[in-house]
Structures are given as C-alpha cells and as structure tokens.
C-alpha positions in Angstrom: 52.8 -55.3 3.4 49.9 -56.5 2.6 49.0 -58.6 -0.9 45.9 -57.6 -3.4 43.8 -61.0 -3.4 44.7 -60.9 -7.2 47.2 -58.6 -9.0 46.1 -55.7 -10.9 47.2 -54.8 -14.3 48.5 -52.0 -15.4 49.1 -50.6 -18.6 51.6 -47.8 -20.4 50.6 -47.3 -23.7 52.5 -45.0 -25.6 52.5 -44.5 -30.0 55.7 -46.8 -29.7 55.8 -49.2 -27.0 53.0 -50.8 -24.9 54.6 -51.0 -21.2 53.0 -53.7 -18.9 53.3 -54.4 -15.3 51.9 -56.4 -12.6 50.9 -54.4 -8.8 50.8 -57.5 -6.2 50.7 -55.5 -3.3 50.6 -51.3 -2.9 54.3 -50.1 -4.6 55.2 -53.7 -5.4 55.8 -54.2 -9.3 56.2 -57.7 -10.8 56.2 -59.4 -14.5 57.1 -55.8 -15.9 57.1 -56.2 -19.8 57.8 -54.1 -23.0 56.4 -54.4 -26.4 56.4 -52.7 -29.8 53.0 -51.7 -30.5 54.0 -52.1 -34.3 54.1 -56.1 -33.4 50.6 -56.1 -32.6 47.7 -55.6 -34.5 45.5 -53.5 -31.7 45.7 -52.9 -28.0 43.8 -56.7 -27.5 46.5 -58.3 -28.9 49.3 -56.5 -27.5 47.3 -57.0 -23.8 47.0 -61.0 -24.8 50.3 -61.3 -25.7 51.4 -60.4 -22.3 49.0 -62.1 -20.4 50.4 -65.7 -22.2 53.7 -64.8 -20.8 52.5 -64.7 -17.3 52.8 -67.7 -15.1 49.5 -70.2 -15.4 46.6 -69.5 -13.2 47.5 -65.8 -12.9 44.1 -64.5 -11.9 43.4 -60.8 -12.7 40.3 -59.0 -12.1 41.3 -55.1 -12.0 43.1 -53.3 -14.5 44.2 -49.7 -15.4 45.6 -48.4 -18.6 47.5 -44.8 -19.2 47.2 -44.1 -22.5 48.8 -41.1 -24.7 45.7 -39.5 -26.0 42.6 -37.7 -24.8 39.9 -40.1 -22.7 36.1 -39.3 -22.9 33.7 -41.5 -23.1 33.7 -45.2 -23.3 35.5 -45.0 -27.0 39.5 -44.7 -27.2 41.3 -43.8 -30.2 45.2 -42.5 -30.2 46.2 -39.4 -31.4 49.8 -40.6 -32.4 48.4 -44.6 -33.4 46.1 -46.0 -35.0 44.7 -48.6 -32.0 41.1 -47.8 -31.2 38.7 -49.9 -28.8 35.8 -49.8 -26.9 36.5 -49.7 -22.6 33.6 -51.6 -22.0 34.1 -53.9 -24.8 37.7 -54.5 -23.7 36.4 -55.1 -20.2 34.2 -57.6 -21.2 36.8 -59.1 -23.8 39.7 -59.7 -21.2 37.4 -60.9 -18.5 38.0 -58.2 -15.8 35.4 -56.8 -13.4 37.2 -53.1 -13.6 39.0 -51.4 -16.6 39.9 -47.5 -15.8 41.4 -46.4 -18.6 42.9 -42.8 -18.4 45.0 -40.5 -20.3 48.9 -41.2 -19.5 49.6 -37.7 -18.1 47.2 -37.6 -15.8 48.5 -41.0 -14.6 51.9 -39.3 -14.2 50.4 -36.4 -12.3 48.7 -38.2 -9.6 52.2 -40.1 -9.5 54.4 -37.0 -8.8 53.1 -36.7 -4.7 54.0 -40.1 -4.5 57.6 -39.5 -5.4 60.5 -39.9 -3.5 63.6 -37.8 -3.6 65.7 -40.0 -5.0 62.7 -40.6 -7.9 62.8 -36.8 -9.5 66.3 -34.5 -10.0 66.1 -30.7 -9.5 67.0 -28.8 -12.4 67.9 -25.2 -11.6 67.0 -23.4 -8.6 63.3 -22.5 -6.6 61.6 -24.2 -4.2 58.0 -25.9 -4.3 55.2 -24.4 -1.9 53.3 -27.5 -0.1 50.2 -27.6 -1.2 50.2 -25.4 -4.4 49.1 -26.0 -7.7 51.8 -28.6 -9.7 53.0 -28.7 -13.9 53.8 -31.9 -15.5 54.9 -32.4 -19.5 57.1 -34.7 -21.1 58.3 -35.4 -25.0 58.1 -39.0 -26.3 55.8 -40.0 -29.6 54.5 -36.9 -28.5 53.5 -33.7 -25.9 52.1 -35.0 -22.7 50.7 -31.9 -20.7 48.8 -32.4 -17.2 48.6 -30.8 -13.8 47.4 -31.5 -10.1 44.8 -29.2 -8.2 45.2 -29.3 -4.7 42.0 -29.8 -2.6 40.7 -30.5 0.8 42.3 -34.7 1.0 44.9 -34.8 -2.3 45.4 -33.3 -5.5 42.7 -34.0 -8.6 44.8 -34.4 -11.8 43.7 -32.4 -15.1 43.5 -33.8 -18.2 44.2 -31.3 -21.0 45.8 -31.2 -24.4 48.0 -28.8 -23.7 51.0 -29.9 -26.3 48.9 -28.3 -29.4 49.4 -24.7 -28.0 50.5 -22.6 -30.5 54.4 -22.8 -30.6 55.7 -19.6 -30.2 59.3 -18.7 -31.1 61.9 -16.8 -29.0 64.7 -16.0 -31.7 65.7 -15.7 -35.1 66.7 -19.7 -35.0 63.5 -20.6 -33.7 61.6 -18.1 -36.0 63.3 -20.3 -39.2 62.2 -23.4 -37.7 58.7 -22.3 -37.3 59.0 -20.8 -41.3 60.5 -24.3 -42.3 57.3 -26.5 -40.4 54.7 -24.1 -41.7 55.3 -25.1 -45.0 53.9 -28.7 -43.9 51.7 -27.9 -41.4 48.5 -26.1 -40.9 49.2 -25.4 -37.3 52.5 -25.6 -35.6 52.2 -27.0 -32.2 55.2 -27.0 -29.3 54.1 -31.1 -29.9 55.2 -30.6 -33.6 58.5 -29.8 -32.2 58.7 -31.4 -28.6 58.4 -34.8 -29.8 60.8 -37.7 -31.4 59.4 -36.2 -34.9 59.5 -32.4 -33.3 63.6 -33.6 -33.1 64.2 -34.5 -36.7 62.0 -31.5 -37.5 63.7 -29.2 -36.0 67.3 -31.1 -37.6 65.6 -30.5 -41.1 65.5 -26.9 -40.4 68.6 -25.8 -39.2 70.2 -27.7 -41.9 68.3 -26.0 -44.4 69.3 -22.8 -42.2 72.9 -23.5 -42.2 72.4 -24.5 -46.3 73.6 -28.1 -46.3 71.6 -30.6 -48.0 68.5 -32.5 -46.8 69.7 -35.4 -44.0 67.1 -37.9 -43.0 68.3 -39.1 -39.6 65.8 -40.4 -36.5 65.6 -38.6 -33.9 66.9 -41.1 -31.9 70.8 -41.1 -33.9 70.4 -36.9 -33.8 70.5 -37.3 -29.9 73.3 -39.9 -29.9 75.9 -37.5 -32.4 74.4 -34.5 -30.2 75.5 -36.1 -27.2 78.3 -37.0 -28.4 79.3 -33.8 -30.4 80.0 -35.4 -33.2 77.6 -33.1 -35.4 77.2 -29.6 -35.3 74.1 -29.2 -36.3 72.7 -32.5 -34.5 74.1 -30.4 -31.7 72.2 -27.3 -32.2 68.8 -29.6 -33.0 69.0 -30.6 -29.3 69.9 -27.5 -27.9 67.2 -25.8 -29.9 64.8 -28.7 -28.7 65.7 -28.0 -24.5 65.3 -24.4 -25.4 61.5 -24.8 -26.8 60.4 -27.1 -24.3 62.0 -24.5 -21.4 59.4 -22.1 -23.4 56.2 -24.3 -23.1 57.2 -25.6 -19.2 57.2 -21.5 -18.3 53.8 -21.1 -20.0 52.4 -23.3 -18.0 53.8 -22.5 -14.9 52.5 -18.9 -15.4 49.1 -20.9 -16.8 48.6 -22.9 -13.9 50.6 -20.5 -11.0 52.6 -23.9 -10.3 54.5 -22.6 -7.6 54.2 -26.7 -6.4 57.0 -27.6 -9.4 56.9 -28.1 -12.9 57.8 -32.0 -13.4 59.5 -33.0 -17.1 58.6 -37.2 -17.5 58.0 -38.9 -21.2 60.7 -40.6 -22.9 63.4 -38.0 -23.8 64.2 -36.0 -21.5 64.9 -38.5 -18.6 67.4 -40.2 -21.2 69.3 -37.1 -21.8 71.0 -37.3 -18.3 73.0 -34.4 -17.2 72.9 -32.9 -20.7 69.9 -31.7 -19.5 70.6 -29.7 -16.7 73.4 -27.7 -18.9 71.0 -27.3 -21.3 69.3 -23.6 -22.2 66.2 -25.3 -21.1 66.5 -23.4 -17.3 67.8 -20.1 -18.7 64.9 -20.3 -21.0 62.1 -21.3 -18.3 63.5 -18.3 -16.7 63.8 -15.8 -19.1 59.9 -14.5 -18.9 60.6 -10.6 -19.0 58.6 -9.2 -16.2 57.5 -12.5 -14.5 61.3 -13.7 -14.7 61.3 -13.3 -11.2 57.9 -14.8 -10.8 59.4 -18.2 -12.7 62.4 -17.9 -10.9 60.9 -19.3 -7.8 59.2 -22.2 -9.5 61.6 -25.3 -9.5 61.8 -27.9 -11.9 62.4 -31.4 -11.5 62.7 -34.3 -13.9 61.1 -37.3 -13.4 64.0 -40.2 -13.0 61.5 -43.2 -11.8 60.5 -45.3 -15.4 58.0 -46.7 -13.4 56.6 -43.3 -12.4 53.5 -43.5 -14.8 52.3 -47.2 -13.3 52.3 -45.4 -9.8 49.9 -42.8 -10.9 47.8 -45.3 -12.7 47.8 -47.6 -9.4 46.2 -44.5 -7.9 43.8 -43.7 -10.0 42.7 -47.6 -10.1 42.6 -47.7 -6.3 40.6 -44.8 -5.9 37.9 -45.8 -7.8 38.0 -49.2 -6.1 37.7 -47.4 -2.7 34.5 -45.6 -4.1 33.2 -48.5 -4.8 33.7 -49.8 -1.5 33.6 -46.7 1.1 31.6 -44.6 -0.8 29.1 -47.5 -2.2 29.5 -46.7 -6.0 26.1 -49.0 -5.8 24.2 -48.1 -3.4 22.8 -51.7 -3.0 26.7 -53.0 -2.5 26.7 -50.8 0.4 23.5 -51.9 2.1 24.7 -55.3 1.4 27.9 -54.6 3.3 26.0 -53.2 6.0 23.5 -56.3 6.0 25.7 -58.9 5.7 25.9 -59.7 9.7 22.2 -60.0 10.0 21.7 -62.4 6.9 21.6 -66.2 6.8 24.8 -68.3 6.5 23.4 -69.1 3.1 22.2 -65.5 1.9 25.6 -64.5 3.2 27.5 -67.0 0.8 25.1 -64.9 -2.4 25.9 -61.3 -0.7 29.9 -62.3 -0.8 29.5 -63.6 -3.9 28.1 -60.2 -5.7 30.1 -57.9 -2.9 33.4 -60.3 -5.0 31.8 -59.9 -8.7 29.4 -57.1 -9.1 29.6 -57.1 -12.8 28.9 -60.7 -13.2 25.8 -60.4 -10.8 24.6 -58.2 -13.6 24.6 -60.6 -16.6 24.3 -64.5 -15.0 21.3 -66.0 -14.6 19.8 -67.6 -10.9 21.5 -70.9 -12.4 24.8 -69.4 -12.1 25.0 -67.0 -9.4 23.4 -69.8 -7.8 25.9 -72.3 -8.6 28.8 -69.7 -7.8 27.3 -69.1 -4.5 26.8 -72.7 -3.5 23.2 -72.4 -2.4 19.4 -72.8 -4.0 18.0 -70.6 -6.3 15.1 -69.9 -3.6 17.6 -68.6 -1.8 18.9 -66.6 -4.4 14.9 -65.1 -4.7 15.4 -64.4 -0.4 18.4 -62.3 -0.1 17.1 -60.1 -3.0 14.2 -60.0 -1.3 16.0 -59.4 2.2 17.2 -56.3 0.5 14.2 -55.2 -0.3 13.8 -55.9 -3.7 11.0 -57.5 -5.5 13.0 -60.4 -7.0 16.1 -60.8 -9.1 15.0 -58.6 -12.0 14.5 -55.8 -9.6 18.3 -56.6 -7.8 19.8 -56.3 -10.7 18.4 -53.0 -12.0 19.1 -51.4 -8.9 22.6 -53.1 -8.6 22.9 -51.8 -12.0 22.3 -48.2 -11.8 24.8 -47.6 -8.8 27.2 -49.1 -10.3 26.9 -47.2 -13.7 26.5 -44.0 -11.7 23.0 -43.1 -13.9 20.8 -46.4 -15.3 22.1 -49.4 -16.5 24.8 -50.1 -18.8 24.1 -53.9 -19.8 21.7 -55.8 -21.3 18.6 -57.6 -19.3 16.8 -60.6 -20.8 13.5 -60.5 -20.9 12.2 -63.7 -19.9 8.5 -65.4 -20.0 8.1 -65.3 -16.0 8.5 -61.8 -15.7 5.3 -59.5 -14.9 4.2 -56.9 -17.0 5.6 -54.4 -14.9 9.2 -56.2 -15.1 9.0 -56.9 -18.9 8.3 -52.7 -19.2 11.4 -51.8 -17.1 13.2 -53.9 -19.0 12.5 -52.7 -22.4 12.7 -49.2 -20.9 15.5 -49.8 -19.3 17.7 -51.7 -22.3 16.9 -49.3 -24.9 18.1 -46.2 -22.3 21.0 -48.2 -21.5 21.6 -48.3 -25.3 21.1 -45.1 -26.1 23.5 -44.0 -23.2 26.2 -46.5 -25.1 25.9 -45.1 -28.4 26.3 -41.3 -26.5 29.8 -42.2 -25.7 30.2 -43.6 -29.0 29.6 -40.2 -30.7 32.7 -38.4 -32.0 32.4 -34.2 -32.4 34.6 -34.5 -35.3 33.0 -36.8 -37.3 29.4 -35.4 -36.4 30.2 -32.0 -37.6 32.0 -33.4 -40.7 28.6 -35.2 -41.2 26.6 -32.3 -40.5 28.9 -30.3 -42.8 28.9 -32.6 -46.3 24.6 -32.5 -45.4 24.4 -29.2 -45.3 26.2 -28.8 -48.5 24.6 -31.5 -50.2 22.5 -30.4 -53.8 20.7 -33.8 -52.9 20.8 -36.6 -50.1 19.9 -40.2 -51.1 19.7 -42.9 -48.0 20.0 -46.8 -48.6 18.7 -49.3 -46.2 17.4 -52.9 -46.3 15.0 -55.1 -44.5 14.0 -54.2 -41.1 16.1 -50.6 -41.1 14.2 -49.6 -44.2 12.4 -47.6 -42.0 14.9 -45.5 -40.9 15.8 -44.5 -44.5 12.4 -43.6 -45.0 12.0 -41.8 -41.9 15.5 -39.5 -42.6 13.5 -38.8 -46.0 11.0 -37.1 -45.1 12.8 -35.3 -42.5 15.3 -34.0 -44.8 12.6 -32.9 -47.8 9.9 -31.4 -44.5 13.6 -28.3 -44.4 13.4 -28.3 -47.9 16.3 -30.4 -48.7 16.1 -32.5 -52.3 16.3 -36.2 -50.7 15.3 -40.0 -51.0 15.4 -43.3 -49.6 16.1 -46.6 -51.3 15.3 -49.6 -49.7 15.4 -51.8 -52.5 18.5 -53.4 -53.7 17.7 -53.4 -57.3 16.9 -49.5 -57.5 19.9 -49.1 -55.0 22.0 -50.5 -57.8 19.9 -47.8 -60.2 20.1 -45.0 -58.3 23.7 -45.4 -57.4 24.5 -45.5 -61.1 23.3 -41.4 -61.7 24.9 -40.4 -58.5 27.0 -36.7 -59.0 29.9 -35.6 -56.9 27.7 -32.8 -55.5 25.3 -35.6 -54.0 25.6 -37.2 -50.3 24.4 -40.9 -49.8 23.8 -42.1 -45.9 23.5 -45.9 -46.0 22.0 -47.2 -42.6 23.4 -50.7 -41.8 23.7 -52.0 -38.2 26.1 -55.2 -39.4 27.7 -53.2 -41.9 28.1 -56.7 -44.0 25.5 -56.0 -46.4 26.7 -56.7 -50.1 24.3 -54.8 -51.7 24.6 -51.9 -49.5 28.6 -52.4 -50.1 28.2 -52.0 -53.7 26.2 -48.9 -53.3 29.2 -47.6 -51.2 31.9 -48.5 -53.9 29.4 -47.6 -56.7 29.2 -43.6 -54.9 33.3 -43.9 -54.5 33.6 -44.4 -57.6 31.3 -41.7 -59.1 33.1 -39.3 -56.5 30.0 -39.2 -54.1 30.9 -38.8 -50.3 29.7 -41.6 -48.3 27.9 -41.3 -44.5 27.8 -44.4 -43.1 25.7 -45.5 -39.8 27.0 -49.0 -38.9 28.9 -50.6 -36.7 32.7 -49.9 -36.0 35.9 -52.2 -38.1 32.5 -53.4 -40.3 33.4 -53.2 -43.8 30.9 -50.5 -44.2 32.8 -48.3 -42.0 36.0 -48.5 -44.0 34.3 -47.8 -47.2 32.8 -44.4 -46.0 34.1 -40.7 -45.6 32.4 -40.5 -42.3 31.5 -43.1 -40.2 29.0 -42.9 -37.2 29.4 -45.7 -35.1 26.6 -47.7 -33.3 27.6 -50.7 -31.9 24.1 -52.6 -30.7 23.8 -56.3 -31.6 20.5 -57.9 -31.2 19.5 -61.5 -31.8 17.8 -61.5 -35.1 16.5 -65.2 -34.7 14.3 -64.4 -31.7 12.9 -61.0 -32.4 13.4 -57.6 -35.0 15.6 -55.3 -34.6 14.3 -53.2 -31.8 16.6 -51.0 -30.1 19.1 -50.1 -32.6 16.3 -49.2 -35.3 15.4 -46.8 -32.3 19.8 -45.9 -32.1 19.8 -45.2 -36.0 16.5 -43.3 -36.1 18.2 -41.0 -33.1 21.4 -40.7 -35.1 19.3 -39.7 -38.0 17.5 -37.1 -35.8 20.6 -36.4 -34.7 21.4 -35.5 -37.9 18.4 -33.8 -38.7 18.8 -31.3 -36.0 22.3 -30.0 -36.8 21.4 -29.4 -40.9 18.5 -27.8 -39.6 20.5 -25.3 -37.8 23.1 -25.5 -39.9 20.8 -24.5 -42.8 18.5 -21.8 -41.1 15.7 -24.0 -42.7 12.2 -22.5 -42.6 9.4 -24.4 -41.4 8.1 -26.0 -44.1 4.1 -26.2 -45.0 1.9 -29.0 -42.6 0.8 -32.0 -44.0 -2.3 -32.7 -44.9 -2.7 -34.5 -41.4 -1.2 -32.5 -39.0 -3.9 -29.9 -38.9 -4.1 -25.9 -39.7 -1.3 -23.3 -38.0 -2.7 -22.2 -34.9 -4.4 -18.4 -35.1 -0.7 -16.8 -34.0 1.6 -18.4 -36.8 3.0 -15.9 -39.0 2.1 -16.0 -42.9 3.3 -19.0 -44.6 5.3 -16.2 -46.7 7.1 -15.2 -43.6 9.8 -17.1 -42.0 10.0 -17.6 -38.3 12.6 -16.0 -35.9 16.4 -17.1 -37.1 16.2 -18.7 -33.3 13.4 -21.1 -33.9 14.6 -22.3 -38.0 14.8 -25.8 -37.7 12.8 -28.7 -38.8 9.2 -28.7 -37.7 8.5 -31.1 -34.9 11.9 -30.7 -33.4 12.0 -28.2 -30.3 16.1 -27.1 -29.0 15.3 -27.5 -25.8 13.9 -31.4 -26.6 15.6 -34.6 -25.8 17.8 -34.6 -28.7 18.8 -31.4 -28.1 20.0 -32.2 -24.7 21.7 -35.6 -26.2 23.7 -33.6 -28.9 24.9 -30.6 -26.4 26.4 -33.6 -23.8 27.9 -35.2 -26.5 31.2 -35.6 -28.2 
C-alpha cells in the first residue's frame, strides 16, 4: 500500500469530544486521540494539543475536519458549542496548505459505500437496491441527518439539518412528552429528544407522567439502569427514545426514497448493542400506515466502525486533492504539470516547488520561493514568463484565481517596481478579494437581527474615530436621505455627550475595525447601561464584539504605519450599505427630496407628494438589481 508523502489530519469534532487521527496511507489510521472539548479553550487549542503529542518532525500539510454543525462559508460556529473560527484563518494558523472542513454527517455519508460488512449490523429485515438513494442519522450531543445521491461515478453527500424537523408524536406517551418539552421550548425538534439531552428529557417526562418527583440523572446513568433494568422508568425513557428515532429514520426514508438503506451512526445508538435490535425502533420504522409496505423493504443498518466518520472525511479530503491535481483546480498548476518536461532543470526545480506548495507560492516573495527552489531569482522571473505570464505579480494572480475557484483570496504587496498596470490589479484585486472574505463572514441571523432593531429604531446614532469617521458620516446621511432620525459622532468628547441622553428606544452602530477603542468601549457600556441595543461592526473575539447585541464581523487588518485604512473603510462602508438596503426595504421608505446638488427629477417622476411603486421604496441611489443587491441575495 502505498504511503501519503506526509500524513493527513483528520478531525471529529463533536459538542463533547474532539476525535483526532492520523491517515498515513489510504485506510491506514495512526496516533488516533480523544479529548474533551471542555479542556480546551477553542478548536486551536484542542488541534495544538494533539499535535505536541505526536512524535517530532511529524510533518503535516493536508487536513480535514467533520464537524457537528452546519458549514457555509469560510466561518464555523457549533450549534451544540461554543468554538467558533475562521477556515482560512485556521489554515493559515496551523501551517497547512489544505483545510476542508465539512459538516460531520456528510463525512459519515460518503463513509457508508466504503463500509464493509463486518463495519454496519442489519437491524430488521429489507434489502438495499445498488445504486439508490441512501439515509444516515445518528444521536450523540445532538441529531446528525445526511444522505448520499447517487450519480454517474459515486454518490454526492447532502448536507441538511434535518434533526430540527418538527417532532411528531405517535401515542399518548409521546404526546405527554411533547406537552412536558413545550413548556421550555419554542419548537420541539426530534434533536430535542434524539440526543444525550433528548434522553434525560424524555426521563423528566415520563416521571412527571407516572407522578414521581423530579430526578436529575445524565443521560448517560438513564441508559446504564435501562440496560440494566434496574429502573422502570429509565426503562421506558430508552424505549421511548428507540421508538422516536424509528419515527424520524422512516421520515426520511419516505423523504429521500432511500431504498439504498437508512444507516444509524453518532454516539448512542452504536453503544446500545443488541438492545437495539429488540428495541420498538424497527416496529416503529415500519409502522407507516399505507407506505408500511413501502418501509418494509428499506433495511436498516447501524454503523459498528468508530472510525467510520474519519473514512468519510478521508474522502472528502482526497477528492478535493485529486481536483486539484486531475482536474487543475488552478488552471496554471495544470499547464505547469503539462510543461514541466519541456522546462529547464532549473525552472523545473521552481515548477516542483509551487506544483508541492501552491499556497505558499501565493504569499513569498522571489527571495523565498527562490531560496526554496534552489535557483536565482532571474530564473524565478523565466519560468513565470515560460508560462506565459508577464512576471511574478501576474503568476501569482492567475495562480491565485484557480485556486480560489473565482479571484484571489490573499493579500498581494504592492511594491515600488511594479507598473502602473500591476499596482491597479493589485489594488483591484485586494480589495475584491476582501470583499469576497467579509461575504463568507456575513451571518443571516445576525443581519436580519440588525436590520430588525434599525428598522424599529425612533433614532439611530453611529460612533466612529479617526480614519473610519467617514463611514459614520456616510451611514448618516443615508439613514436621514429614507427619513430615518439619525447621527454620527466622530468625536470622542461628544460620543461621551451623546451617549449620556441615549433612550431604550434608540439604536447606536459604532464602526471600529480593531474593536480596541476605549472611547468607543465606553460608548458601548455607557448605551448598556442606559438600555440602548448596541450594533457593532468590528472585528470578531475584539472586545467590541462582546459588548454588543449584534455583531457584524469584518476581519481585514491593514498596516496602519505604511498607509490609511483603505480596504476595510471600503468593507465597513459596504456593511453600512448593506445595512442601508435592508431598512430601506424593510421600511417601504419613500424617496426622499434631491439635494441641492443632484439636479431636478427628470420630466416622468411622479409628484413629490406621491410615493413611488411599493417595488421601487428604497433609499435613493440604491437600485435592487445593483451590486449590493447581488452581495446580500448570495449571502448568509
């Protein structure tokens, strides 16, 4: 069997423990580690903590990590934790030239083709159709719900979030249980029940059912009297438990038409050993009234491999790893593949060099990739140019934009032998790249919580200092062109005044891209105080962003010896807009009257008396079909 040049990482990261592993060849799992995520104060440290265990000199360059909540976009936050990080950043942070992070149910679905027999158990009867559609959900911190897609050359794995379905009870037991969570929850999920909190849930019901006093056990000593019928009701909490999560596997069998299987992983079930299979949870899969002989032919298997979830992650990681190579996720990485025979022994040594470490091609200077290569920096300047590039600026844009899939992701110096035409690309080219970065940043739920406190606002007041004064000025006279009461202080000594007469029925927005600010800090406690919500556009774990009711991230640092603030004014001003847009809409604000310098309405405009088409209120100057209109639909 053939050996990775360096092992890949791989990562299990579930709300209690933080699984690790090392893949030295394809199947072949070494260094296999387990730790408490409560020992660790974020997903860096955990990760750290097992690297110093491994032996020294352990080189790593390619990771993956399945973790239990929803991934889009480059920032991960847990549903059932509190860990949160950037991918990029993390990347960066550990030193590795690919991170795929992915959520840890998919993982497990693109493990189940991989399994063998003696990896999975058949509960009940049915047979799988080759080739058809395949289930997979599993209890542990929480409800892990995926499924696999068959197409032309594999499966594609879904990623859903399919454990908050509505629970939906079968019988007068399960119709008590859902009476006893309503009465702390909102919404009852099946992953309010079918998780280890679902399990003393459900115990805190039927003992109030059965009228014995409150009991707080762990779900984890409810299983062990339960299987060892030493409790009645302890009993009935895990019977109740197989029953519900037969339920949720037959909705989504009929959901998905899994006639491929319906495969039960996470960390409960597997544990419960051949409880399992006497438990209702077949009899209830089954029991589906007129498709009971639809369900009948789907079989159900549990997942017995603990190492199941790496497998799928090891899958995932080496797909994208064989895009990169067969399908030239750069383009230029292919043409230098294809090249490589005709160069130079010592353009060859640079081509193996980036072909090794594409990412670090991006960001070192000629010095380095120089020095890493063994040759001259001319010769650096002649394989670029062999590839038909006009020197290394050029290169790396191009190398950059394959390997981001659209335009750059990193940061390009601009340096004083560049041509005008380079220094332009650049600039062009960084600021898109940040603006791209702060698009995965961008959170649905904390936009429209934004959006919301705005709208309601009987007045907005924004804070700023120094160079992102602007910005406050600039969301000003936005907010008061809809008709919205507003103002912008960008001087600390009437921040401190202004902060002083601040009512409940306010909204401040304080614009800081450190987040470190005092003065602006005392604003935000001053507003807390006075019962003012506070909207904060900062960076993320700044001080700032823990002081506010809604944070909206922008992580952009810029060297603030060598030049202003550039870019991320332009990243605040496009939050602000941003902004602008959805109160706008929100608000059905009617245009309001020119300025003195923006001319007369044309001959066609209706009477200023008259408000425009409910389609077309928003703020003047700001058109739906626009660029920020198109940044705020692709966002989340």
């Amino acid at each position: 069997m053939t050996e990775f040049p360096t092992p890949r990482l791989l990562a299990d990261i579930g709300g209690t423990y933080a699984r690790f592993t090392l893949e030295t060849a394809p199947g072949v799992f070494e260094q296999s580690a387990s730790l408490l995520c409560a020992e660790h104060a974020d997903f860096h440290a955990a990760v750290s903590a097992y690297l110093r265990g491994l032996p020294a000199g352990t080189a790593i360059e390619h990771a993956a990590i399945a973790i239990a909540n929803p991934v889009e976009g480059d920032e991960v936050r847990m549903t059932n934790y509190h860990w949160r990080f950037s991918s990029e950043q993390m990347r960066q942070r550990l030193g590795l030239q690919t991170l795929v992070v992915v959520n840890d149910f998919t993982a497990l679905a693109m493990a189940l083709p991989r399994l063998a027999p003696g990896q999975r158990r058949p509960v009940g009867g049915g047979s799988a159709r080759e080739h058809s559609v395949v289930g997979v959900l599993g209890a542990g911190s929480g409800l892990g719900v995926s499924g696999l897609i068959p197409v032309a050359d594999g499966f594609v794995a879904l990623g859903t979030e399919g454990g908050h379905t509505s629970f939906s009870p079968r019988d007068e037991r399960e119709i008590a249980i859902l009476r006893h969570a309503l009465r702390r929850y909102a919404h009852v999920s099946f992953e309010r029940l079918l998780s280890g909190p679902g399990i003393e849930l459900i115990h805190e019901a039927l003992r109030e059912r059965a009228g014995l006093a409150p009991q707080a056990l762990a779900a984890r000593e409810i299983t062990r009297r339960a299987l060892a019928g030493s409790d009645a009701v302890c009993a009935e909490t895990l019977q109740a438990f197989c029953a519900v999560l037969g339920t949720a596997a037959a909705n989504l069998a009929v959901t998905l038409g899994a006639f491929g299987g319906i495969y039960i992983g996470g960390g409960i079930v597997p544990r419960l050993g051949m409880y399992f299979d006497r438990s209702p949870f077949r009899a209830r899969f089954e029991d589906k009234g007129r498709f009971s002989d639809y369900l009948q032919g789907i079989p159900t298997y549990i997942v017995t491999d603990e190492r199941a979830t790496f497998v799928g992650a090891s899958a995932i990681l080496a797909a994208q790893l064989r895009s990169r190579q067969v399908d030239h996720g750069s383009a230029l990485l292919g043409q230098i593949e294809r090249a490589r025979a005709t160069l130079s022994p010592a353009e060859r040594r640079v081509a193996d060099h980036v072909l090794a470490h594409p990412r670090a091609a991006l960001s070192d200077p000629i010095a380095e990739i120089a020095r890493a290569a063994q040759v001259s920096q001319p010769t650096v300047i002649r394989f670029c140019r062999t590839l038909g590039c006009e020197g290394l600026s050029d290169f790396k844009l191009r190398l950059a934009s394959g390997l981001s899939g659209t335009i750059p992701l990193s940061h390009t110096q601009v340096t004083g032998t560049d041509s005008m035409l380079e220094l332009g690309v650049k600039v062009l080219g960084n600021t898109a790249s940040a603006i791209l970065q702060v698009r995965e940043q961008l959170n649905r739920d904390t936009l429209a919580r934004a959006i919301d406190l705005l709208a309601a606002a009987q007045r907005i007041d924004f804070f700023a200092v120094g160079h992102y004064g602007v910005v406050a000025d600039d969301a000003q006279y936005k907010f008061l062109r809809f008709g919205v009461p507003s103002a912008s202080f960008t001087d600390p000594r009437l921040q401190r005044l202004a902060a002083n007469v601040l009512r409940p029925s306010d909204v401040i927005v304080i614009i800081s891209s450190s987040g470190r600010i005092d003065d602006l800090l005392a604003v935000a406690d001053q507003a807390r105080a006075r019962g003012t919500p506070v909207v904060a556009i900062t960076a993320s774990h700044s001080p700032l962003a823990k002081r506010a009711d809604v944070v909206l991230i922008v992580d952009h640092l810029e060297d603030l010896a060598t030049h202003v603030p550039m870019v991320s004014r332009i990243l605040h001003l496009l939050v602000i807009d941003i902004l602008a847009v959805g109160v706008a809409m929100r608000l059905g604000a009617p245009a309001a009257a020119p300025a003195p310098d923006e001319g007369t309405p044309a001959a066609d405009s209706p009477p200023a008396d008259e408000p425009p088409p409910a389609a077309h209120r928003v703020a003047p100057g700001i058109s739906h079909a626009g660029p920020l209109a198109r940044l705020t639909s692709h966002s989340r």
